[in-house]
C-alpha positions as a printed NumPy array, in Angstrom:
array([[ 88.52 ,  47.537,  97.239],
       [ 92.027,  48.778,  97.267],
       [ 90.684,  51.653,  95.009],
       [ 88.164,  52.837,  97.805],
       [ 91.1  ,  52.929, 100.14 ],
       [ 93.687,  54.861,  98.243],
       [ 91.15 ,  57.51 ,  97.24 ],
       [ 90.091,  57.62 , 101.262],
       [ 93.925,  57.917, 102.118],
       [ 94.297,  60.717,  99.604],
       [ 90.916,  62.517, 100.421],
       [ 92.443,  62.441, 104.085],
       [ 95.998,  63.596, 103.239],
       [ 93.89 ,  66.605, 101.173],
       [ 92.247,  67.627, 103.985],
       [ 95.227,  67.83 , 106.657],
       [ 96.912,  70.032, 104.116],
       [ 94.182,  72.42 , 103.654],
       [ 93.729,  72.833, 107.393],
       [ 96.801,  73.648, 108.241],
       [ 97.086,  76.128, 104.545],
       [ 93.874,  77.327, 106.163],
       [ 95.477,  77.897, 109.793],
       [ 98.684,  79.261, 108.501],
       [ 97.06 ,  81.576, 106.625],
       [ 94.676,  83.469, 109.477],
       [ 96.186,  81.517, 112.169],
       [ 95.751,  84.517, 114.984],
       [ 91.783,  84.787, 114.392],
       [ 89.919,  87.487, 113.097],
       [ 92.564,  90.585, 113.674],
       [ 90.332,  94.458, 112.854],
       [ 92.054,  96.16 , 109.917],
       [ 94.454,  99.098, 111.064],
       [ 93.035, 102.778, 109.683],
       [ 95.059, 105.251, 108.662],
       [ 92.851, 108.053, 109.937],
       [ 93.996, 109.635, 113.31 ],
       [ 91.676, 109.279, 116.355],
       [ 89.329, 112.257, 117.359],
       [ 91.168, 114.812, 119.709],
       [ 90.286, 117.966, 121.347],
       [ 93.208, 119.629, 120.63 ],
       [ 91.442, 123.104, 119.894],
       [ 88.95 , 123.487, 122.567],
       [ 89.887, 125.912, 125.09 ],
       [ 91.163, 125.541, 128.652],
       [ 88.686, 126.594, 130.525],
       [ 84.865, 126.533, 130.889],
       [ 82.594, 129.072, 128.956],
       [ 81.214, 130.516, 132.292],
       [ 84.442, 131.523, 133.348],
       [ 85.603, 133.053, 130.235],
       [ 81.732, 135.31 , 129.562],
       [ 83.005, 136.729, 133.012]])
């Protein structure tokens, strides 16, 4: 009987550890991966409206 206990103490200890490896590891939740491409801009488009300008 002592046998069922020991390996129930040990299975227990086993799975504190791995839950706090597992919350240590991604402990602030799913985060989005950071891209290295720049956002869209309209840096070339022109000032002012097309109507204006045809005039």
């Amino acid at each position: 009987m002592e046998i069922f206990g020991i390996a129930l103490v040990v299975l227990i200890l086993i799975s504190v550890a791995a839950t706090f490896t597992a919350v240590a590891r991604d402990g602030r939740g799913h985060t989005p991966p950071e891209y290295s491409i720049r956002d869209w801009s309209a840096l070339d488009l022109p000032s002012r409206n097309h109507t204006t300008r045809a005039l």
